[in-house]
N, C-alpha and C positions, 0 to 999 in steps of 0.2 A: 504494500500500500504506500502513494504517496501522501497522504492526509499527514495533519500532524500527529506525534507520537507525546504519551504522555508519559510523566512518573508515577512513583509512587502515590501519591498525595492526590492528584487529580485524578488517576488514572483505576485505583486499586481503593481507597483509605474513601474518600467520599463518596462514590456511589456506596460501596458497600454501608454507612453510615447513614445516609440516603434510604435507601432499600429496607432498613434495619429500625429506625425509630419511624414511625408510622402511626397508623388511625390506633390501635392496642394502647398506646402510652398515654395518649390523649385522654380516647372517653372512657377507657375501661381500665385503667391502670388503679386510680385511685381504688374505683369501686374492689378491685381483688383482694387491695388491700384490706379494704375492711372487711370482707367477707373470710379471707384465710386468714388475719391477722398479721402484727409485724413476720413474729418469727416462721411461722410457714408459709410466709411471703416471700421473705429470705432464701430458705432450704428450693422453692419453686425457683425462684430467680437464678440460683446455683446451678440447680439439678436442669434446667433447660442452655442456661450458659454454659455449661460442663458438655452437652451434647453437640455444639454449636464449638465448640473451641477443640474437640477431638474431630471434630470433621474436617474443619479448618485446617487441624495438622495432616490429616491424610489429602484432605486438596491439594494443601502445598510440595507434598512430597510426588502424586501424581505428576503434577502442574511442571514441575520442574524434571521432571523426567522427558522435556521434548517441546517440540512446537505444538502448538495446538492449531484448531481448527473452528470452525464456529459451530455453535451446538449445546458449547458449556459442557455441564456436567453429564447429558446426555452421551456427547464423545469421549466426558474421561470414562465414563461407565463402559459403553461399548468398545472400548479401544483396551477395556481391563478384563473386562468378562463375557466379550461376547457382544454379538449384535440381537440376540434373542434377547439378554437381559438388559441390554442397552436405549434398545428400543421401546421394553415394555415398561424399564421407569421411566424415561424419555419421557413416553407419552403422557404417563402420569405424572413427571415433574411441569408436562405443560398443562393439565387440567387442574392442577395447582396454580400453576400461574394465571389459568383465566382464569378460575371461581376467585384468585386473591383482589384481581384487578373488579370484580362484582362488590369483597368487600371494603376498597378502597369509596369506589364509587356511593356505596351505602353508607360509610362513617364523612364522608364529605357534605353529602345533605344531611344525614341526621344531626351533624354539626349544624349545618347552615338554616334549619328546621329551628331549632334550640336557640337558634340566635335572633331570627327573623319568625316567630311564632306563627305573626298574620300570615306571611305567604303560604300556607299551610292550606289545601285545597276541602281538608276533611278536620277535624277536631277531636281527640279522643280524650277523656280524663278516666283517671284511675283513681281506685280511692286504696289506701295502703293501711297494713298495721302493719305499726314498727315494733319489735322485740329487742330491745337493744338492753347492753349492762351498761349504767351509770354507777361507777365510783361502786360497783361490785353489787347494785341493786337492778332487778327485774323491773323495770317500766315501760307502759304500753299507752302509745295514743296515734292519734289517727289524723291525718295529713290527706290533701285532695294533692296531686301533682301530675300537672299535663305536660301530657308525651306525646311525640311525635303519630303520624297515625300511619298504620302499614300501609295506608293506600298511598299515602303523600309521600311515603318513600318507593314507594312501586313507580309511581308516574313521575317524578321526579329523576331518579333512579334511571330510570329509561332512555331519558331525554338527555340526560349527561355523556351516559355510554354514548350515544348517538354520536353526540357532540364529537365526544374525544375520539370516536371513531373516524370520522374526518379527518382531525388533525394526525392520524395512522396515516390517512391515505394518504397524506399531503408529503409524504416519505420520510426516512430518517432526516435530513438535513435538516426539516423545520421543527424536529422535537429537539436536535442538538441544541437549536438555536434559544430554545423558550425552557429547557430543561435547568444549565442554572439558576432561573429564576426561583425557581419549586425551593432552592437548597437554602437560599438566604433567610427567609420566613421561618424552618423548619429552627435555623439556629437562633433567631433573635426571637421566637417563641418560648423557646427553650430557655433564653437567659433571661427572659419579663419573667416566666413561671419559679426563676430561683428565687429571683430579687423578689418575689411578691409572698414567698413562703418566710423568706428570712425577714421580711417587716411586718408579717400579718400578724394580727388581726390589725384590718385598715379601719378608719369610723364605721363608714357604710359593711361590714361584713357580717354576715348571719350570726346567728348566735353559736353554731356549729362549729367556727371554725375558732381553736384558742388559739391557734401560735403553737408555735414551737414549744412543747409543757411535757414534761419527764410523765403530766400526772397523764395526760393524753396516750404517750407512747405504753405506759403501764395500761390503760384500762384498755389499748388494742392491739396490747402483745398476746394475747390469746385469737383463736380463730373462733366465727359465730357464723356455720353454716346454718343456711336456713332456704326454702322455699322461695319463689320469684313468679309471675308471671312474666310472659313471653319477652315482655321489653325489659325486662332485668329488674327492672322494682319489685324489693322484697313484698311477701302476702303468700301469709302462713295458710292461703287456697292454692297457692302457684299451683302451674303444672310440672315447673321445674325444679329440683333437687340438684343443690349446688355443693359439689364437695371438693376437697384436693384434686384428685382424678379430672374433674368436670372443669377447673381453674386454668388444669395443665395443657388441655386442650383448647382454652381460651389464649391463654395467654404464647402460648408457643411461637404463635406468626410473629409477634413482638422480636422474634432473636430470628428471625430465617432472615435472605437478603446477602447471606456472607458468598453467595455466587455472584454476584454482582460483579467482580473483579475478573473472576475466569472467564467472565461472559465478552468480556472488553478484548479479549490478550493481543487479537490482531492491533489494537490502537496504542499497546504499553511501547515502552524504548527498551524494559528491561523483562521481559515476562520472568525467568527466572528470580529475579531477587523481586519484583514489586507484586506480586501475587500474593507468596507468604507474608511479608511486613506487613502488607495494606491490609491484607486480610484478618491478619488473626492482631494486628491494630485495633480494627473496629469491633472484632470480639470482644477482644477486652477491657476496651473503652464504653462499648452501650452496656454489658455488663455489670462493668464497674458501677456506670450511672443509673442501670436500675435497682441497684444494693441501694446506694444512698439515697434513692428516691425512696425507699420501702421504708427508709429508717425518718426521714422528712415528712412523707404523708402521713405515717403512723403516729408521729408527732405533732402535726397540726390541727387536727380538729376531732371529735368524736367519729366516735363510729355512725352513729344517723346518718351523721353530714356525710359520709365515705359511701354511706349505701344508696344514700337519695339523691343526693347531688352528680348526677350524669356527666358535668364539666365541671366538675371541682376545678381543675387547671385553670381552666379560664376563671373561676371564680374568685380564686386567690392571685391572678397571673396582675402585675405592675405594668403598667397606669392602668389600664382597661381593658376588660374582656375582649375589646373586637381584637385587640393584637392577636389573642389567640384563635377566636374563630378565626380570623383571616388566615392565620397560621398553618391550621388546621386543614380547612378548606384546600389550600393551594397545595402544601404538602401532600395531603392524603390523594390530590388530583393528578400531582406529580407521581406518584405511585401507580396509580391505575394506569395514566400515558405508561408508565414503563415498563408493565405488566401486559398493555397491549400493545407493545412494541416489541417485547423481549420472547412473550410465547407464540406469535405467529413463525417468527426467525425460528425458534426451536422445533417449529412443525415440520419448516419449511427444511430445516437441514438435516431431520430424518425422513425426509421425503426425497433429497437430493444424494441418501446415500443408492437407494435404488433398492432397496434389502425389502419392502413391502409395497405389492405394485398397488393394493388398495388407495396407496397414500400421494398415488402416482398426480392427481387432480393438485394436489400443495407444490410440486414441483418446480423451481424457477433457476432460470439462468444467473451468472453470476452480474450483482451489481443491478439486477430488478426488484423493485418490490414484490412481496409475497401477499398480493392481493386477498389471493382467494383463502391462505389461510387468516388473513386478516378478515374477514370478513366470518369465519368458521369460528374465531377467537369471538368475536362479537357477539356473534348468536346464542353461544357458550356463558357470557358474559350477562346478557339481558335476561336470558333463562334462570340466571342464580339472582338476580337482580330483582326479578318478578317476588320470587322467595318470602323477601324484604324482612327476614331475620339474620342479624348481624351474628348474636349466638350460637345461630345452627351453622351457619357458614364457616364458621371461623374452623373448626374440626376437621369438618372434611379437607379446608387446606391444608390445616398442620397431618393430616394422615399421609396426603403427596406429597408432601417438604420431608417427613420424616425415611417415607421409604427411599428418596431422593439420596438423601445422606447417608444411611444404612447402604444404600446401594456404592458410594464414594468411599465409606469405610471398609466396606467389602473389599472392594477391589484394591484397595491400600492393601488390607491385609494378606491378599490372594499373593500379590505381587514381592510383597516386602519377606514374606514365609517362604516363597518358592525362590526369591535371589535367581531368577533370572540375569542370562548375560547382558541382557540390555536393560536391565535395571538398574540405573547409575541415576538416580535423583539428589538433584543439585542441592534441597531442604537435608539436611542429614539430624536434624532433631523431631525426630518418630521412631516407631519402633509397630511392631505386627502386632503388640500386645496391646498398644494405643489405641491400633483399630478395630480390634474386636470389643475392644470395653466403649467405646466410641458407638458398633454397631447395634454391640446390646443396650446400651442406654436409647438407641432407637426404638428398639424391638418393646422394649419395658417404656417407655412414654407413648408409645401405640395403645399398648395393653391396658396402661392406666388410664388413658380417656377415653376408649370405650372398646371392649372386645368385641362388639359387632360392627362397630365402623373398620374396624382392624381386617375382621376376617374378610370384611367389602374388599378392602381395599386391593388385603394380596391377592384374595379371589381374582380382583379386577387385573391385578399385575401377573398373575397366574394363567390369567385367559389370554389375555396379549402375549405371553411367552409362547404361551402353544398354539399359538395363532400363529407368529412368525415363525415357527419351528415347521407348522405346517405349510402355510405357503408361501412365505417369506424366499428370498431368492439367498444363493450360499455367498457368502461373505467371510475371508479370511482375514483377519484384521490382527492377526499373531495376540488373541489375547491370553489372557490369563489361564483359563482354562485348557485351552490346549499347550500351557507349560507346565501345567499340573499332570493333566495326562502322560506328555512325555516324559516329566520324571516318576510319573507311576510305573509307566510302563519299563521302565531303566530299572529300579528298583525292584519290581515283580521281577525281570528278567536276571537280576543277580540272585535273589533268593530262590530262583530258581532251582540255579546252579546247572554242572554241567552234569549231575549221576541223573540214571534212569526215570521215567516219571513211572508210580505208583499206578500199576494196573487200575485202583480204583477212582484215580484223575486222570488219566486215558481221555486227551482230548482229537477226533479225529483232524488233523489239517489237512486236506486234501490239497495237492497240485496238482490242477487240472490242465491239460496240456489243450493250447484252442486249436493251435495249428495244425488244420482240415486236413484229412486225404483225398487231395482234389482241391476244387474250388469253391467259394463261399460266393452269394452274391456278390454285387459291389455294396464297397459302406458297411458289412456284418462283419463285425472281428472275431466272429465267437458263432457255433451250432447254438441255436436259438434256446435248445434242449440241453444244453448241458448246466447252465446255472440252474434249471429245477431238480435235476439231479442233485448239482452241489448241496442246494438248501435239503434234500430226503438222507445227507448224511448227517446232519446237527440235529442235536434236541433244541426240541423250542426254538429252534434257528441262531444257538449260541454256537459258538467257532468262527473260526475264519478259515478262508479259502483263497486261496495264490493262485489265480488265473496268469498262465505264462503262454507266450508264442514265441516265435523264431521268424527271423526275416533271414534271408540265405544273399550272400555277399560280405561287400568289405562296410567296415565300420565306419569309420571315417564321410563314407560316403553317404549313408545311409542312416545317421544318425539322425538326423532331423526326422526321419520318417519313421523311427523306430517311437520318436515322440507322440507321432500323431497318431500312430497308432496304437499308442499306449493309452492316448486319451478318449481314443475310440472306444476303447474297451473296457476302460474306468467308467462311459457314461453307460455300456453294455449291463454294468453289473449295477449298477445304480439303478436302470429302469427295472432290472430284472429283481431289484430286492435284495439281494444276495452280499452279506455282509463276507466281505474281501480285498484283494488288492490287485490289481494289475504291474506286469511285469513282462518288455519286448526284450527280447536278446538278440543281436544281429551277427550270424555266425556265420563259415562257409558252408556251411549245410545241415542240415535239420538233426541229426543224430549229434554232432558237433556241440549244436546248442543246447543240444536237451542235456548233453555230457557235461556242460557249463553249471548249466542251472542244478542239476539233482545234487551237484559238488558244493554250490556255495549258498545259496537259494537258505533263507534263515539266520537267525541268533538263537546259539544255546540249543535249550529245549524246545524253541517256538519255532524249529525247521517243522517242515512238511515231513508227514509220516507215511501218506499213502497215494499215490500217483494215479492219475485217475484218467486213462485213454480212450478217444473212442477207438471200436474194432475197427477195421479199413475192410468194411466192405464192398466198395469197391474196384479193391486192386485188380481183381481179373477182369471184370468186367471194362476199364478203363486202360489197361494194359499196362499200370503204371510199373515197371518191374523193381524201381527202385523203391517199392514200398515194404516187399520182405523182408530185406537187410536193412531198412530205417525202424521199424517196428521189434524186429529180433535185438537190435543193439537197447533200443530204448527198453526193452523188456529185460535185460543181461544186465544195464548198469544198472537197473532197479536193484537187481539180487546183488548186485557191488557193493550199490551203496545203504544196503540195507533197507529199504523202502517198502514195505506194501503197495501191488498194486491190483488194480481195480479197475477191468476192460469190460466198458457197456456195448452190449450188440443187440443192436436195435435202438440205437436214440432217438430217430425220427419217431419211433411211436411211445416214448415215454410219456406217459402221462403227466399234465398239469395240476396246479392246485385245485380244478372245479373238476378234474375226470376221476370220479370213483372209481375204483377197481373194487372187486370181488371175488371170490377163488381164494386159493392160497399161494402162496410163497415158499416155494419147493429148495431145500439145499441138498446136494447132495455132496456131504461131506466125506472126502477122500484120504487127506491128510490133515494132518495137526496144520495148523496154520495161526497158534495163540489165542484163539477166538473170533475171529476177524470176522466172519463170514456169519458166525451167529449174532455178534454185534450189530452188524449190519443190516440182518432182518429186522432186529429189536426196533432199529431207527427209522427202519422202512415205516413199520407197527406206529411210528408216535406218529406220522402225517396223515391228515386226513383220507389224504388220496388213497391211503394202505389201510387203515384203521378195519377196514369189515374184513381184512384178508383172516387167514389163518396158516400157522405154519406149519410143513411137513417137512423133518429132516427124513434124507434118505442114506443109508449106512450101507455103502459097496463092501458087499465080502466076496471069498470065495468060495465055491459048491462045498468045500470039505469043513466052511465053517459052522461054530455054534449059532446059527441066528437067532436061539432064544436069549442066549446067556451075553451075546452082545446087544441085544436090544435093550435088556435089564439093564448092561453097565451103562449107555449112552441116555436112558432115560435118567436114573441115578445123577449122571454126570448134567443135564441140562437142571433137573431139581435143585441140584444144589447150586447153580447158578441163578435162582431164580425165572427162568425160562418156561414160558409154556409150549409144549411144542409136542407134534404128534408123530413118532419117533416108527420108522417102516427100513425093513433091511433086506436089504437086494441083490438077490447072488446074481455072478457074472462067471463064464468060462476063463477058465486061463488061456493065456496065449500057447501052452504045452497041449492042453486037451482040444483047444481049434487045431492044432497042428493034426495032432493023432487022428481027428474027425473031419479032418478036408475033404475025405473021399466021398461022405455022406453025402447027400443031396441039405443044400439050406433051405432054413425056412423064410420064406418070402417077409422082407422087413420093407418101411418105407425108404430106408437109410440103405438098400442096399443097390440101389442104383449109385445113390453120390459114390458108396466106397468102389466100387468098379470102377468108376471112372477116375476116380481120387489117384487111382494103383496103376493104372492105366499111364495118367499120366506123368506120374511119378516113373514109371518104368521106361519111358521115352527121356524123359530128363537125365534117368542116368545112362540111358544109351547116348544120348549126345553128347555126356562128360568125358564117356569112354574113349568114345570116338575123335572128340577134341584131343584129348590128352595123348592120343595114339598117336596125331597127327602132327602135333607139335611138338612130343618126342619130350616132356615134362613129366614131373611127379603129378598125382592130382590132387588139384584143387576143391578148394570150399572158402565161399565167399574170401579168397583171396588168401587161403593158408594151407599148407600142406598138409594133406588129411583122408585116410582112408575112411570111403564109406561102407557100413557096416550093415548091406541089403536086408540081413535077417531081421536088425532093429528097427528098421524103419518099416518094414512091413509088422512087426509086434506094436510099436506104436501108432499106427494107422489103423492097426484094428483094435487097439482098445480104443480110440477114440469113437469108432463106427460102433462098438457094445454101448458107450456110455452114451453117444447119442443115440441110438434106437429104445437102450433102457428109457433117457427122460422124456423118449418121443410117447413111450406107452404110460408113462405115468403121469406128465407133466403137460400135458398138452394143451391142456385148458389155465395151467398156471397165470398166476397176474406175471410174477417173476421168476427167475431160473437164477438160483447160485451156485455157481461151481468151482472146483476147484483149479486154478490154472498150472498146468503142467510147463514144468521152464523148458528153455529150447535144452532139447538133447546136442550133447558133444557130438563133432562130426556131423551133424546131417545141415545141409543147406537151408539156406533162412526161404526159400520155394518151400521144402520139405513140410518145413515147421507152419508154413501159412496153410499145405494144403490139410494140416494135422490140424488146426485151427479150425477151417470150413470146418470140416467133416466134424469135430465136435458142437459148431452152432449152426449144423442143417438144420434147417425147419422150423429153428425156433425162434419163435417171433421176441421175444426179451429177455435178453438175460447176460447177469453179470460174471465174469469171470475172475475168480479172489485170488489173491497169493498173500499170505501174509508174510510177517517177517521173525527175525529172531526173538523176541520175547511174547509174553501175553497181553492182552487187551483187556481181558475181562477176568474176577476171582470168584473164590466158592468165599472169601472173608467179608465179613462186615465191616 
């Protein structure tokens, strides 16, 4: 900015000053005092300046931690804790400021109502009993005293907002101009009202008021709660019950106003040093002056006079009352201008972050006025104006001002406890402990003026949070919270440690591999089917999940696109719901990277435990031949690097959150594999989609086994897991007794076309190896290493896989899902081999996962 810059004094120390003594001191100061007495006028005076001077320190400490921005205390907030919590005191520190600017406007005419009686369009009288102690006796008499009438401040009321609503539109430059004016009155009110206490009682003064008299300060060093109707005159009918609690929420707005200074910071020369001094200056100075005011009014007249006299100030104020209506008047007018000056700018600059499009209509360029939230503040404004009780008003503001402050303590403390590196604030007298006893004296002056305006209020701050949480647009503004999280997460991650994690905290992390066999449309980073997968391996959708690709080439080159496509995939898992994180590798080719990733991929214990492929079906069909030898590696460094993994075939038909499934969930459990595979059901069982299934384990033996006495131990063994499961055991032929009975005639299977042709072609492949290697006069090859092959295994494992799939083809056939066990590639046989060993296990069958777990357990029989 080139405008002028101010100091301290101007800039920081008078507004705040300004802001801080107001319409509270005037008409209702005296009356508190006589209703709570000297001394718990006092402990009030403290106990609200105590809350007001620990915020003060946490401002300053923010404040000086950086440049600021416009917004105030809405930006230190959100720039500490978030645009969710930023936002939603934001907007309640602005519905504070318009309801304040309603009661500026309301103590302005009630003043000028009290001074000019006639102009008064309606007339009300009240007739009063006073209960008061004289000189430690009980006396009662009865007084007529007319008050303002709620309509003449309603229409009255109206027509001022109106007013000053103009002088908004007419932009900042003409309130700069007319704003010193408000300040001069405010102080030379204030020095007739001392001069007029230290000389009174003047001729002309009621009989009410003695002077300055020890005997006065004694008979109103006690508190005399009592009863009021609506306009604060006591009558022991009121509707009103006036207590501490009831006083605290009166009087609180009296100390708010100490933002004033942060509000300016673009116009200071020194933000760093005049924020703190001017600030917590004026703390301590209005403070101070209403300590002695307590011990001054307490001393000058009775208590009648405290309770019924509405301007005492002006009553007692040197040479004449009008000084202080005037005072009054224009002060309390200068408040309202600044209240609807200062809460449109704070609309308008939570509307300028862009984080809530509702609020899109307040939005302006820089260096326009904020018409239309000016005009939003107004309507805001005449609506609490309508009201036309000063009493009820006054709470609801000090309930925004307080959470306002709570919310500035907060973030003090967030910041100052977690010592971030870019926590270097220029104040270095605070401490984290200042701001917690700081936000709990918030919390505890909420409570004590009334626990249902309280629970409004966070209610109200409560719904705005989850209001931006839910459509609110993302905003990373480095605050507080996500510096808590990352040393949560640093700390969780050391105590982790690096030993084994406890089968019975067994959390699965899947790494899910995106990069397609084949091609994906344009613009999809990811099988559209694989993140509802990811989410059917978490309980309650707790875990994470490392979604990785591969881009094939050089680095250097390709970097930027490994970006874009990383962010492609980050917003993939974001629509998809899928709590995880995106991860592009750019390698010279697809097994390369995966060999990258399974190696470094994690911290500690928080690596990926189970690798999660889809099948490549289809390699044949597409002729791609480099997909055998990329799938057999990617399946080999699993077992390297100790990984569980987990091949879905059939992803295209995997079911979504709304497609029921029915049936059961078949495993046919082959080897030990830790539990992995009965886990796995279990997690299937918590999602909707699985929930009506039920499960069937199936127990491969052989003809010479016990199938009772293994069915017992596997029942046994799921029992005491917990498990419900319906336990079936299923003999198969050996590859010895298929040998001996080849001669027989077979019995017609649906699996036994694929296996003919499966062997078929497998016997071609090894004639053309033959043939090669004859030709070129070399040892022979496999996938590129010396190695004989061993026709008799390869034909034994071809046909166990053709028994186990025709077994799940008769059993399984109606299954939702199929678990099986995955057999690792065999030494010596070509990665052709292993894929055609593959088909023939998942002919026909429309879903099903294929498990390998790893060296330890998953699951215990312990509690």
């Amino acid at each position: 900015e080139t405008g002028p810059k101010f100091g301290t004094m101007m800039g920081v120390f008078v507004p705040c000053l300004q802001n801080i003594l107001g319409i509270i001191y005037y008409i209702r100061f005296t009356w508190i005092v006589g209703m709570a007495g000297v001394w718990q006028s006092l402990v009030l005076v403290s106990f609200c300046g105590a809350c007001t001077f620990l915020t003060g320190l946490s401002l300053s400490a923010i404040a000086t931690n950086g440049a600021m921005k416009g917004g105030g205390p809405y930006y230190l907030i959100g720039r500490a804790l978030g645009p969710e919590v930023g936002i939603s005191i934001g907007l309640c520190f602005f519905l504070g400021n318009a309801v304040a600017g309603s009661m500026y406007v309301l103590g302005a005419v009630e003043t000028f109502l009290d001074a000019v009686p006639s102009a008064g369009l309606f007339q009300e009288s009240v007739t009063v009993v006073n209960n008061t102690l004289i000189n430690g006796t009980a006396t009662a008499g009865t007084a007529t005293i007319s008050t303002p009438s709620l309509h003449d401040l309603q229409v009255y009321g109206v027509i001022v907002t109106i007013l000053l609503c103009f002088i908004v539109f007419g932009g900042v430059k003409i309130i700069n101009k007319v704003a010193p004016a408000f300040l001069i009155p405010v102080l030379f009110s204030l020095l007739c009202i001392y001069l007029g206490v230290f000389i009174a009682p003047r001729h002309n003064a009621p009989k009410g008021i003695t002077g300055l008299s020890l005997t006065s300060l004694r008979d109103n060093w006690g508190s005399e709660y009592q009863r009021t109707n609506n306009a604060g005159v006591p009558d022991p009918n009121g509707s009103i019950y006036w207590g501490f609690n009831a006083l605290v929420g009166l009087f609180f707005p009296a100390v708010t106003g100490i933002m004033a200074g942060s509000n300016r910071s673009a116009s200071l020369k020194d933000t760093q040093r005049s924020i703190p001094i001017g600030t917590l200056s004026a703390t301590l100075t209005t403070t101070a002056m209403y300590l002695l005011s307590v011990l001054l009014f307490g001393a000058l007249s009775t208590r009648e006079e405290l309770l019924t006299d509405r301007l005492l100030t002006a009553t007692v104020a040197w040479p004449t009352p009008v000084v202080i209506y005037i005072g009054i008047i224009l002060s309390t007018l200068g408040a309202a201008l600044q209240c609807l000056t200062g809460a449109p700018r704070l609309l308008a600059a939570i509307a300028n972050d862009d984080i809530l499009p509702v609020l899109n209509y307040f939005k302006v360029s820089e260096g326009v006025e904020p018409h239309a939230a000016t005009l939003f503040t107004a309507l805001i404004c005449i609506g609490c104006v309508i009201i036309g009780n000063l009493d009820l008003i006054t709470p609801t503001i000090t309930m925004f001002f307080l959470l306002c402050y709570a919310g500035v303590n907060l973030s003090c403390f967030l910041l100052d406890l977690l010592d971030a590196p870019s926590w270097r604030p220029r104040w270095k007298y605070h401490h984290w402990s200042l701001s917690l006893v700081g936000a709990l004296l918030c919390v505890v002056i909420m409570f004590l003026i009334s626990w249902s305006f309280t629970v409004i209020s966070l209610a109200l701050a409560s719904l705005i949070y989850y209001y931006v949480s839910l459509k609110g647009k993302a905003g990373d503004w480095g605050d507080g919270f996500k510096s808590a999280y990352f040393q949560l997460a640093l700390r969780s991650l050391r105590s982790l440690g690096a030993n084994q994690v406890h089968p019975k905290n067994w959390y699965p992390i899947p790494l899910i591999l995106c990069r397609p066999w084949g091609k994906l449309p344009e613009n999809v980073p990811c099988h559209p089917k694989l993140a509802d997968f990811a989410n059917c391996m978490k309980k309650k959708g707790r875990g994470m999940s490392i979604f990785v690709s591969t881009i094939d080439g050089d680095y250097h080159e390709l970097a930027e696109d490994a970006k874009t496509a990383c962010h492609q995939l980050e917003a993939y898992i974001e629509y998809k719901q899928c709590e995880g994180v995106a991860e592009i590798i750019v390698a010279p080719s697809m097994s390369e990277g995966f060999r990258s990733i399974v190696q470094t991929m994690g911290l500690g214990n928080l690596k990926p435990n189970i690798v999660v492929v889809r099948y490549p079906e289809i390699w044949r069909r597409e002729n791609l031949t480099e997909i055998p030898s990329t799938f057999v590696s990617i399946i080999n460094d699993c077992i390297i690097a100790n990984k569980a993994v987990v091949i879905v075939k059939g992803l295209d038909e995997w079911p979504n959150e709304f497609q029921r499934q029915y049936g059961t969930i078949d495993l046919y459990w082959i080897v030990r594999d830790g539990g992995l595979m009965l886990l796995l059901s279990q997690l299937l069982l918590t999602k909707a989609t699985f929930e009506s299934c039920k499960i069937q384990v199936f127990c491969i033996a052989e003809e010479d086994t016990d199938a009772a006495e293994l069915k017992t131990d596997v029942k046994k063994f799921l029992y005491d897991l917990r498990m419900h499961a319906e336990v079936i055991v299923v003999t198969m032929k050996s590859w010895e007794s298929h040998v001996e009975n080849s001669s027989s005639s077979a019995q017609p299977d649906d699996s036994q076309e694929a296996y003919t042709s499966a062997r078929r072609r497998i016997s071609a492949y090894l004639s053309e190896m033959k043939e090669t290697t004859e030709r070129e006069g070399r040892p022979q090859m496999v996938d590129g290493k010396q190695a004989v092959v061993n026709e008799e295994k390869v034909d034994k494992f071809l046909y166990t896989m053709f028994k186990l799939n025709s077994t799940i083809l008769r059993h399984s056939r109606m299954a939702a899902v199929v678990l099986v066990s995955l057999p690792p590639p065999p030494l010596n046989h070509p990665a052709y081999f292993y894929m055609e060993y593959m088909d023939m296990l998942v002919e026909n069958v429309p879903r099903m996962l294929i498990v390998r777990g790893y060296r330890r357990d998953v699951v215990t029989f312990f509690t």
